[in-house]
TIZAPA-983464 format. One record per residue (C-alpha): residue in three letters; x, y, z; residue number from 1. Coordinates in steps of 0.05 Angstrom, whole numbers, plus 5000, padded with zeros to 4 digits. Layout:
// residues N
+--------+------+------+------+-----+
| residu |   px |   py |   pz | num |
+--------+------+------+------+-----+
|    ALA |    X |    Y |    Z | NUM |
...
+--------+------+------+------+-----+
END
This chain:
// residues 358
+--------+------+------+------+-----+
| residu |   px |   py |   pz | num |
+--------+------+------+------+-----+
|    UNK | 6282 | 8877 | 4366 |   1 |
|    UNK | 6338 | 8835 | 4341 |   2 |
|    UNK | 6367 | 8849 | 4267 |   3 |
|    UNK | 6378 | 8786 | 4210 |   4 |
|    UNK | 6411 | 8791 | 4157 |   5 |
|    UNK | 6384 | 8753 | 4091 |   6 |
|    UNK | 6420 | 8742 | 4033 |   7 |
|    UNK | 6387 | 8755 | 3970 |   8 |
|    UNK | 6407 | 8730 | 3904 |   9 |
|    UNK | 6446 | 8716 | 3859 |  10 |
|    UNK | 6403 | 8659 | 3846 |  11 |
|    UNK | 6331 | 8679 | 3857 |  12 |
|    UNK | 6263 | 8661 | 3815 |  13 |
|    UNK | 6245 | 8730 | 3803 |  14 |
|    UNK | 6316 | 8762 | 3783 |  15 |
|    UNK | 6335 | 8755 | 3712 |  16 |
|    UNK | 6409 | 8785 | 3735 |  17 |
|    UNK | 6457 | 8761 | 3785 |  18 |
|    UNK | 6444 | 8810 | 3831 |  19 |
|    UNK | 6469 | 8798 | 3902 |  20 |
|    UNK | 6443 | 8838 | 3966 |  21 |
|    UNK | 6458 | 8828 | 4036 |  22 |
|    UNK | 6386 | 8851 | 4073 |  23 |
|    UNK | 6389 | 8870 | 4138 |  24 |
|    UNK | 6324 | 8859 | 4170 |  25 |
|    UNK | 6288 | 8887 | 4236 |  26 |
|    UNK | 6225 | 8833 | 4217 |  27 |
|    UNK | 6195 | 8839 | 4155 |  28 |
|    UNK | 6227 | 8911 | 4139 |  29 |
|    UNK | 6291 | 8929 | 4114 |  30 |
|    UNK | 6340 | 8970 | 4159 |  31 |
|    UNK | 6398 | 8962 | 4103 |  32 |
|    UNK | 6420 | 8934 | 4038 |  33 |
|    UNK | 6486 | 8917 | 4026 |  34 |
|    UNK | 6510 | 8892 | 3951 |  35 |
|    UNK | 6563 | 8844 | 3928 |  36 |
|    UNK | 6585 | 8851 | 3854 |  37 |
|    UNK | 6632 | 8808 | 3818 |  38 |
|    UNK | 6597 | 8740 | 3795 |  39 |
|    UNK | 6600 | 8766 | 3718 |  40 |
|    UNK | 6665 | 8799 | 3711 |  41 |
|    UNK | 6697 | 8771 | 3644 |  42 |
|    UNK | 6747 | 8834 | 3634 |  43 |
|    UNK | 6728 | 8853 | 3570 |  44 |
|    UNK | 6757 | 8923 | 3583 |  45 |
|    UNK | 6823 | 8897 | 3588 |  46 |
|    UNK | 6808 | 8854 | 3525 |  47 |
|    UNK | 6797 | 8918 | 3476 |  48 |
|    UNK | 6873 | 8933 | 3501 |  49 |
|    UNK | 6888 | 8867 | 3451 |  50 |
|    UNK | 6848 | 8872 | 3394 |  51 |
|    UNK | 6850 | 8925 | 3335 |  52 |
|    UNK | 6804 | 8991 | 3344 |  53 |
|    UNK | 6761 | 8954 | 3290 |  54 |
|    UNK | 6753 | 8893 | 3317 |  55 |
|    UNK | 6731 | 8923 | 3392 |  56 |
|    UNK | 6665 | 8937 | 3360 |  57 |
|    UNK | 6645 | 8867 | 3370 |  58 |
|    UNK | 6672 | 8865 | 3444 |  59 |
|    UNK | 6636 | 8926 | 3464 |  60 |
|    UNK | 6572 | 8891 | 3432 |  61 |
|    UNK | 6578 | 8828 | 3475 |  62 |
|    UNK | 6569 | 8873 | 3544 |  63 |
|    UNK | 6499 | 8868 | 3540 |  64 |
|    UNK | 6459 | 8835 | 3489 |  65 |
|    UNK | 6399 | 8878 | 3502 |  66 |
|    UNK | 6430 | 8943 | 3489 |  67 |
|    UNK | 6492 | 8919 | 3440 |  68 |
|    UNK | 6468 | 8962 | 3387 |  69 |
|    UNK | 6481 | 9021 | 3431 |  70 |
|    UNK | 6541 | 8997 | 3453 |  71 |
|    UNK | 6568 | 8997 | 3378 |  72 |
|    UNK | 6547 | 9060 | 3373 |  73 |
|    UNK | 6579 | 9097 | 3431 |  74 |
|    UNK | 6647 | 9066 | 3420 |  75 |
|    UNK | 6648 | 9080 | 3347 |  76 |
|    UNK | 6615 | 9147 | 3360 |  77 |
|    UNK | 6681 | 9162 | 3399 |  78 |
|    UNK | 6732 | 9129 | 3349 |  79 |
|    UNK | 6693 | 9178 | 3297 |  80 |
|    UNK | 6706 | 9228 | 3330 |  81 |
|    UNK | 6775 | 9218 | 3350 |  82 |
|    UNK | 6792 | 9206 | 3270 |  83 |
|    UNK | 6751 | 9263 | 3249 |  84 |
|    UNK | 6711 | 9215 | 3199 |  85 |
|    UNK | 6643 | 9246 | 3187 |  86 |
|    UNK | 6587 | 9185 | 3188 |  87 |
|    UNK | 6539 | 9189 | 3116 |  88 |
|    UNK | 6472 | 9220 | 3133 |  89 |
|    UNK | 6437 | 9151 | 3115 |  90 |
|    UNK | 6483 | 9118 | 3168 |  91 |
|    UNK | 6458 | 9158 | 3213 |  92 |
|    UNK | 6378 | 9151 | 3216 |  93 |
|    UNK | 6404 | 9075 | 3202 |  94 |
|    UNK | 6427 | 9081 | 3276 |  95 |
|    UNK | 6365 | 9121 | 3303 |  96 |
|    UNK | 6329 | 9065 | 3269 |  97 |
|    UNK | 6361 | 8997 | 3300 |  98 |
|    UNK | 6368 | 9033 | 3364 |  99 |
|    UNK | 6305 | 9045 | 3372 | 100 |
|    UNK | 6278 | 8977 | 3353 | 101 |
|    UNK | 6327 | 8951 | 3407 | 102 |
|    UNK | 6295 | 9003 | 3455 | 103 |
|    UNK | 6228 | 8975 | 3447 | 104 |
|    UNK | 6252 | 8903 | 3456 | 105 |
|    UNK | 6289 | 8917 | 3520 | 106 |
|    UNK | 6227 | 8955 | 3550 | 107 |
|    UNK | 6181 | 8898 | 3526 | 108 |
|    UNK | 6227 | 8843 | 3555 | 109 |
|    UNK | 6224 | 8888 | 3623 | 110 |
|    UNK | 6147 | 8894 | 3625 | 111 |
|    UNK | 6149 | 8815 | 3617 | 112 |
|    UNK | 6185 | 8799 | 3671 | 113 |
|    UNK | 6154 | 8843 | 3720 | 114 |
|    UNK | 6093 | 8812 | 3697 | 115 |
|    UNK | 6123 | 8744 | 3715 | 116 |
|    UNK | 6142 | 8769 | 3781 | 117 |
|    UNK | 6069 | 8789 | 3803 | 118 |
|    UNK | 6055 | 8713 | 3769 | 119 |
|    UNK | 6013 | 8736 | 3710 | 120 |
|    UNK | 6038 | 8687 | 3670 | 121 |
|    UNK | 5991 | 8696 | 3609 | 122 |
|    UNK | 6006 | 8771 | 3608 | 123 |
|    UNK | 6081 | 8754 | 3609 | 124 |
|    UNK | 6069 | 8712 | 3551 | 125 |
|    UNK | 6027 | 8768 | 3515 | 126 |
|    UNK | 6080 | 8813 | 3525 | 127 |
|    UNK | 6139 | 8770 | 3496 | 128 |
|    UNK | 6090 | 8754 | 3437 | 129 |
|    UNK | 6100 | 8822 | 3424 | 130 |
|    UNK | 6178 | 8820 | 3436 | 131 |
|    UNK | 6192 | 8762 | 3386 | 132 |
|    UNK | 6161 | 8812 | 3327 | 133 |
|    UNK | 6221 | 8861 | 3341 | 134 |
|    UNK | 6264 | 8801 | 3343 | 135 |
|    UNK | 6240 | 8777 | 3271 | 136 |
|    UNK | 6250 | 8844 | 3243 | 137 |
|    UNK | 6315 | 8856 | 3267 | 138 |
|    UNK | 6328 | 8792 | 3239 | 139 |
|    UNK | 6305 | 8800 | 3179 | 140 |
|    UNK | 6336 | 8871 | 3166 | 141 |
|    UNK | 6413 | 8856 | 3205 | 142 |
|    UNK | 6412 | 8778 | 3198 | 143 |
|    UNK | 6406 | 8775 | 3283 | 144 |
|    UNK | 6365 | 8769 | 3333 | 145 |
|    UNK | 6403 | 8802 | 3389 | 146 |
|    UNK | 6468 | 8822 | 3379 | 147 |
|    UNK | 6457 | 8853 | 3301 | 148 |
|    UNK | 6522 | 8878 | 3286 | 149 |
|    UNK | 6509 | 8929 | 3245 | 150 |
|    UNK | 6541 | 8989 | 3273 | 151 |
|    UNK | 6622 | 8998 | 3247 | 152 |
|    UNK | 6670 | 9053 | 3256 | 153 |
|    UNK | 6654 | 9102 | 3194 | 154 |
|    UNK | 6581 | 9087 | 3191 | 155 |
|    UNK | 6533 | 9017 | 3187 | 156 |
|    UNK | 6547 | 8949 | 3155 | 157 |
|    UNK | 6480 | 8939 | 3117 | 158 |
|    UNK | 6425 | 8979 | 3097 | 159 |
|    UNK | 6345 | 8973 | 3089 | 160 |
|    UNK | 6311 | 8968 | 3033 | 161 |
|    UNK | 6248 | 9011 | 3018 | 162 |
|    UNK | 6207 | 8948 | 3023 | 163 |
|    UNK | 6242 | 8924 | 3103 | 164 |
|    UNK | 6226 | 8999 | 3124 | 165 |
|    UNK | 6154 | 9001 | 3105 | 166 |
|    UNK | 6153 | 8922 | 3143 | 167 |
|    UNK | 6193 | 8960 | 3201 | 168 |
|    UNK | 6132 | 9010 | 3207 | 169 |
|    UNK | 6082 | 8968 | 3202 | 170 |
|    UNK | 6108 | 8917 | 3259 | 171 |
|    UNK | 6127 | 8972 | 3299 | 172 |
|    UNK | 6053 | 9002 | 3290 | 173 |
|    UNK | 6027 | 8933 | 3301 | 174 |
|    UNK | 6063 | 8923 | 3371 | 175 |
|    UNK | 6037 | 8993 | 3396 | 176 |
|    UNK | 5960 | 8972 | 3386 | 177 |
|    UNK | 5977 | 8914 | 3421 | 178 |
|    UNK | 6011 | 8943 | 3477 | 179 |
|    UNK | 5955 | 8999 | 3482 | 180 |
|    UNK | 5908 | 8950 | 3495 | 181 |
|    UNK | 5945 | 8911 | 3539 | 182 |
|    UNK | 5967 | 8982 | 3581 | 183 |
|    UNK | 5894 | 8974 | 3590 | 184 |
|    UNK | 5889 | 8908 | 3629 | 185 |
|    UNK | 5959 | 8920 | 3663 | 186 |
|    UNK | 5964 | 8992 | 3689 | 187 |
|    UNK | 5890 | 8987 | 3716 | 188 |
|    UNK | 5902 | 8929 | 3749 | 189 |
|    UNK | 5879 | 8928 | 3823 | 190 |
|    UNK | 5945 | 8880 | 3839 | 191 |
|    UNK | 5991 | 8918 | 3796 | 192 |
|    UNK | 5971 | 8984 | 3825 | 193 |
|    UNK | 5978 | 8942 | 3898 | 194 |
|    UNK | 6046 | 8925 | 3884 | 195 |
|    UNK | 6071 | 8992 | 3844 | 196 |
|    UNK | 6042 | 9048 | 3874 | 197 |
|    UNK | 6071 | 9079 | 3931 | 198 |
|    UNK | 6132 | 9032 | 3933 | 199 |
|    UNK | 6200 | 9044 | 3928 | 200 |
|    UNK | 6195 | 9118 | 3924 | 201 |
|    UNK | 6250 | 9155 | 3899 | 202 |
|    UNK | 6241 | 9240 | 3898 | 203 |
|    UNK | 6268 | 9285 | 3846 | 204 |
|    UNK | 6320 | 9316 | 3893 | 205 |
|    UNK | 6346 | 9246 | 3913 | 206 |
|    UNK | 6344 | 9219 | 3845 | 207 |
|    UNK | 6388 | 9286 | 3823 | 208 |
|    UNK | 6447 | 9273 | 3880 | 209 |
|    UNK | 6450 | 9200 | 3870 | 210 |
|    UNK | 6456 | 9211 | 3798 | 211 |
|    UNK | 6401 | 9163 | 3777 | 212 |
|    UNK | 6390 | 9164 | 3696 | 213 |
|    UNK | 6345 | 9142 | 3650 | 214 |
|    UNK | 6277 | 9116 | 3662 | 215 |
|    UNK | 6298 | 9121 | 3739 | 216 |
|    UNK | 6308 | 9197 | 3731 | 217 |
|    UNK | 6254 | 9205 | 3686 | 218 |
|    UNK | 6204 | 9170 | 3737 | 219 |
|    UNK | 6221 | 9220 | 3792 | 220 |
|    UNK | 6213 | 9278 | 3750 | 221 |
|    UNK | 6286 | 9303 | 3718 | 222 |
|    UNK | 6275 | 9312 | 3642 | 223 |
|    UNK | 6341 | 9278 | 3622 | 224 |
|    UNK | 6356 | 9245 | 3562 | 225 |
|    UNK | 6418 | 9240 | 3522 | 226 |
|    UNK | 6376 | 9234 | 3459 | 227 |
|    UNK | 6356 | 9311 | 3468 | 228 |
|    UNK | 6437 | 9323 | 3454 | 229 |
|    UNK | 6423 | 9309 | 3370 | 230 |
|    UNK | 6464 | 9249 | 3361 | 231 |
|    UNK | 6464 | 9206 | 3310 | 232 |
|    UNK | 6396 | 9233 | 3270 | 233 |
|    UNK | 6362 | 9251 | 3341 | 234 |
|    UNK | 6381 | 9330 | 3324 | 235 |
|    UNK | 6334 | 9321 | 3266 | 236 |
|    UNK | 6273 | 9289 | 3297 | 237 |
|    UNK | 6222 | 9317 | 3343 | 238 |
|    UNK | 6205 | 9293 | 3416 | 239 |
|    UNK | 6213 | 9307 | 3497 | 240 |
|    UNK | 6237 | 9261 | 3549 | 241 |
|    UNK | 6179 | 9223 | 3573 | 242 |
|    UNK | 6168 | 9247 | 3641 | 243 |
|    UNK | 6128 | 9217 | 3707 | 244 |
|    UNK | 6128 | 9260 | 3776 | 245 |
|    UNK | 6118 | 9205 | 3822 | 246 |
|    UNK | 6175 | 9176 | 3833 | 247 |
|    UNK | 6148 | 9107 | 3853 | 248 |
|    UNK | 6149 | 9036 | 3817 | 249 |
|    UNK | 6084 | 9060 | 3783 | 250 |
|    UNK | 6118 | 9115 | 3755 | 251 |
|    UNK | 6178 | 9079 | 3729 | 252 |
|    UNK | 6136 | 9023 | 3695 | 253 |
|    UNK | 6094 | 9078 | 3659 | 254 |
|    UNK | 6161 | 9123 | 3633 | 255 |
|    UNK | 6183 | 9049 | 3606 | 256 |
|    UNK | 6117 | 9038 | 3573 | 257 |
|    UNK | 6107 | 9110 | 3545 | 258 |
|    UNK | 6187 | 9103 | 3515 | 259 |
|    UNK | 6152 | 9042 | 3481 | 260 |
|    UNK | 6099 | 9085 | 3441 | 261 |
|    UNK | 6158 | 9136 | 3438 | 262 |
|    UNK | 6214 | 9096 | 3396 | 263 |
|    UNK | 6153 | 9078 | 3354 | 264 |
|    UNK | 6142 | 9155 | 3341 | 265 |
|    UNK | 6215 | 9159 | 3328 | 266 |
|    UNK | 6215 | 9095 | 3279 | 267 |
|    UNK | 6161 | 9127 | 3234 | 268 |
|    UNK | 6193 | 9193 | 3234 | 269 |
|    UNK | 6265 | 9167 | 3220 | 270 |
|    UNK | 6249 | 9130 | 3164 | 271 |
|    UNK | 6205 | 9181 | 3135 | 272 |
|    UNK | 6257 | 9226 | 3132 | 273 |
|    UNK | 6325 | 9181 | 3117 | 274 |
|    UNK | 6360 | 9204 | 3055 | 275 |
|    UNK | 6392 | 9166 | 2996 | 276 |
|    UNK | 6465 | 9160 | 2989 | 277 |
|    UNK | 6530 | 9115 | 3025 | 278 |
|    UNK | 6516 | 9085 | 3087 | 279 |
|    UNK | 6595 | 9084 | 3100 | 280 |
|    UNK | 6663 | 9114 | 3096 | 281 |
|    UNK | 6731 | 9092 | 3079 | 282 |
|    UNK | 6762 | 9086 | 3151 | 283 |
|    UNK | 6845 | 9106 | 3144 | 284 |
|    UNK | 6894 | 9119 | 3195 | 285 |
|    UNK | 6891 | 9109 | 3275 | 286 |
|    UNK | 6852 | 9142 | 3336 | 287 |
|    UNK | 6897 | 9181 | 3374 | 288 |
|    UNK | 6876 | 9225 | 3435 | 289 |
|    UNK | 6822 | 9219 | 3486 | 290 |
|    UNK | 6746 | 9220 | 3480 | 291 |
|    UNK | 6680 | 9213 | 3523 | 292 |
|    UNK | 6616 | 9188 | 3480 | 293 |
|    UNK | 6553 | 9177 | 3510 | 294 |
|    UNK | 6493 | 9148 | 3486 | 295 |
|    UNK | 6415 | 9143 | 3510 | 296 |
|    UNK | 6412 | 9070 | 3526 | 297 |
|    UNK | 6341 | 9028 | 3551 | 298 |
|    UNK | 6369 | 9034 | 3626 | 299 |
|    UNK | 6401 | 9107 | 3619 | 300 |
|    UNK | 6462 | 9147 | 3598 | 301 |
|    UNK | 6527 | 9093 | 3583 | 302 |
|    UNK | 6590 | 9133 | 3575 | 303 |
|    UNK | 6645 | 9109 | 3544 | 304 |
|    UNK | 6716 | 9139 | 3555 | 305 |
|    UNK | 6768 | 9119 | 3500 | 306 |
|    UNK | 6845 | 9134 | 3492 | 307 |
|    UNK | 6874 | 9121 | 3420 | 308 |
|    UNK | 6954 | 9130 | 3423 | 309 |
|    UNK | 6961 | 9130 | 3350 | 310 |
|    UNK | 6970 | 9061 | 3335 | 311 |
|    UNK | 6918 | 8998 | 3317 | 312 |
|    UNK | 6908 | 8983 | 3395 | 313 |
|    UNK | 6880 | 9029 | 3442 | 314 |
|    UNK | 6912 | 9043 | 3514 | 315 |
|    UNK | 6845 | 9052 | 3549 | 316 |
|    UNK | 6768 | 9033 | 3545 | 317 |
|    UNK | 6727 | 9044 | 3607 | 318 |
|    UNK | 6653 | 9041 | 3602 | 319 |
|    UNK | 6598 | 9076 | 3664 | 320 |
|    UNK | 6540 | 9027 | 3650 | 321 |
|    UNK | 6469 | 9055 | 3671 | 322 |
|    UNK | 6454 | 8998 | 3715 | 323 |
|    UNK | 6523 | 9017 | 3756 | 324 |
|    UNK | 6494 | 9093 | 3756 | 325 |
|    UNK | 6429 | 9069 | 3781 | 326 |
|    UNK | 6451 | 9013 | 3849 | 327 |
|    UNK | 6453 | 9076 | 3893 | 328 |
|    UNK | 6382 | 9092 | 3877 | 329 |
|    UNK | 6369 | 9017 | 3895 | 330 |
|    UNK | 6405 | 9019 | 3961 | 331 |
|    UNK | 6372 | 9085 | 3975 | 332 |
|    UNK | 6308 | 9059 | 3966 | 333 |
|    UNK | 6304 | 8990 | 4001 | 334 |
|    UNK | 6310 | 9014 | 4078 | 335 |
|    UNK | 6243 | 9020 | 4097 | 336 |
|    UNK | 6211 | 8973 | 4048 | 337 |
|    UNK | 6183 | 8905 | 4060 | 338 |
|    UNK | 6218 | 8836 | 4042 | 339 |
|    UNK | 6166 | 8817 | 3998 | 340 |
|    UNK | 6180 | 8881 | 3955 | 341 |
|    UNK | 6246 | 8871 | 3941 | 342 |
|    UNK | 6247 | 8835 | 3884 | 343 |
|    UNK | 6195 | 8884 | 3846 | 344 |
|    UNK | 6248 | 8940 | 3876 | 345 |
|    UNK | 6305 | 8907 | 3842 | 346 |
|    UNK | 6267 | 8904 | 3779 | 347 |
|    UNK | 6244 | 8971 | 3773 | 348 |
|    UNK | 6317 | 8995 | 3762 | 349 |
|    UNK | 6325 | 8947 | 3710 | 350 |
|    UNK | 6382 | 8916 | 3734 | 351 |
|    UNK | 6438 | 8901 | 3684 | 352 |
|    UNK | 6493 | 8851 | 3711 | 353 |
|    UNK | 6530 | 8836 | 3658 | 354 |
|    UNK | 6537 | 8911 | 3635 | 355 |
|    UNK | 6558 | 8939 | 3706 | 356 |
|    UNK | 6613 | 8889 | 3713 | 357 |
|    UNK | 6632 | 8867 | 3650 | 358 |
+--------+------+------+------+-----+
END
């Protein structure tokens, strides 16, 4: 039997990311997949070589909308670290607390579009319905949508009022009633269940060499999450990694949709605990030395590695993205699958373009 080769992506209804394979096909099966990166790549680790320690914040932010919270918060995790500044207790449930909310956005954004790409349109919508309540909030309480801006170097920008956190737990409590009954009509799904289970299987072992984090791992079993480590306020706040044995799509959309119910948990207990007081320091002097921070993003672990020489410029930035942990796991799985699973492959990783190649 003669092989093809079909390219697939970067432009394709289903993908929300410029993701580009190269699928070598024995008929309707996949022998080998074969990627090609580089349609996004602005360079914006070369950029934070330019601009002031301070002002990288916002850089960082703009790798990925979804997760820019996070991204604030692992590069000034680092900076704090390198200056010794010690982040006000307030600041740092603050964090828990927009983190979060940007958690349950991302995995609601996900569930929507794998929604879409089975073609249920209405539940897509029903999903995002849900989606557009985080936006508002984080609107209301950072004055954004997407990219909030409230993370700096020494602490947070802005803080809540008592009134915004009681209207953070009730929205939050109000999108997990909705999503509990639409787990209902989704997970039990005969075409769901078609599509998910059994496909794209990924074992523990294999997810462990490859490296796979996040809701990849966490889908084939490994109980890893960076969140167990006690940054931020984490240390203070009680819960496990949310863990599915399978290993298959199935698996991976229910760790995503458990992580939603999750961050809600970790809302309500945040803000029940968060103390009076500052909600920043004075920030004096310059970073000097090197530093690895790492933070639990939506997609997995993002590392950031950051070199201070002293002065108002760094010499190095260099960011591991999840997504760019996880296209192994995506190559491993797609021999053996069938064309018309590939795009529900793709989107069980979660793919993040813009992050991986910045």
């Amino acid at each position: 039997m003669g092989k093809t080769v079909i390219p697939f992506g970067p432009q394709h209804p289903v993908l929300p990311e410029p993701v580009h394979l190269k699928l070598v096909m024995e008929d309707e099966v996949i022998v080998e997949a074969i990627p090609a990166i580089g349609y996004v790549h602005r360079g914006l680790e070369k950029l934070t070589e330019t601009k002031e320690f301070t002002q990288n914040v916002y850089i960082v932010e703009r790798i990925c909308g979804i997760c820019s919270v996070m991204h604030a918060q692992a590069y000034c995790q680092g900076i704090e670290n390198l200056m010794n500044i010690q982040v006000p207790d307030r600041a740092r449930y603050l964090r828990v607390i927009w983190a979060e909310l940007h958690r349950i956005h991302s995995h609601l954004l996900w569930l929507g579009l794998l929604a879409d790409a089975f073609g249920f349109e209405s539940l897509f919508m029903q999903i995002w319905r849900n989606r557009e309540k985080v936006m508002d909030i984080m609107e209301e309480t950072a004055g954004g949508r997407v990219i909030i801006s409230v993370n700096t170097v020494g602490g947070t920008r802005r803080d809540m009022t008592p009134e915004a956190l009681r209207k953070v737990i009730a929205v939050s409590e109000e999108i997990k009633e909705d999503m509990m009954k639409l787990e209902k009509v989704f997970m039990a799904d005969y075409t769901v269940k078609h599509r998910l289970v059994g496909v794209g299987v990924l074992d523990k072992n294999t997810a462990y060499e490859f490296g796979a984090v996040g809701p990849m791992a966490r889908g084939s079993g490994i109980s890893q999450d960076f969140r167990t480590t006690g940054y931020a306020a984490y240390g203070e706040l009680d819960f496990e990694p949310v863990i599915e044995k399978d290993g298959d799509c199935y698996a991976r959309t229910l760790v995503r949709l458990r992580e939603i119910y999750q961050s809600v948990d970790l809302i309500n207990q945040a803000i029940g605990k968060i103390p009076e007081g500052e909600i920043s320091v004075p920030v004096k002097g310059f970073p000097n030395g090197e530093v690895i921070s790492r933070v639990e993003q939506p997609r997995g672990e993002v590392l950031y590695y950051l070199k201070g020489n002293g002065t108002k410029n760094l010499d190095r930035l260099r960011v591991r993205t999840p997504t760019f942990a996880n296209i192994p796991t995506l190559l491993k799985m797609l021999p053996g699958s069938q064309l018309a699973d590939v795009p529900v492959l793709i989107l069980t990783i979660d793919p993040c373009i813009s992050c991986t190649e910045r």
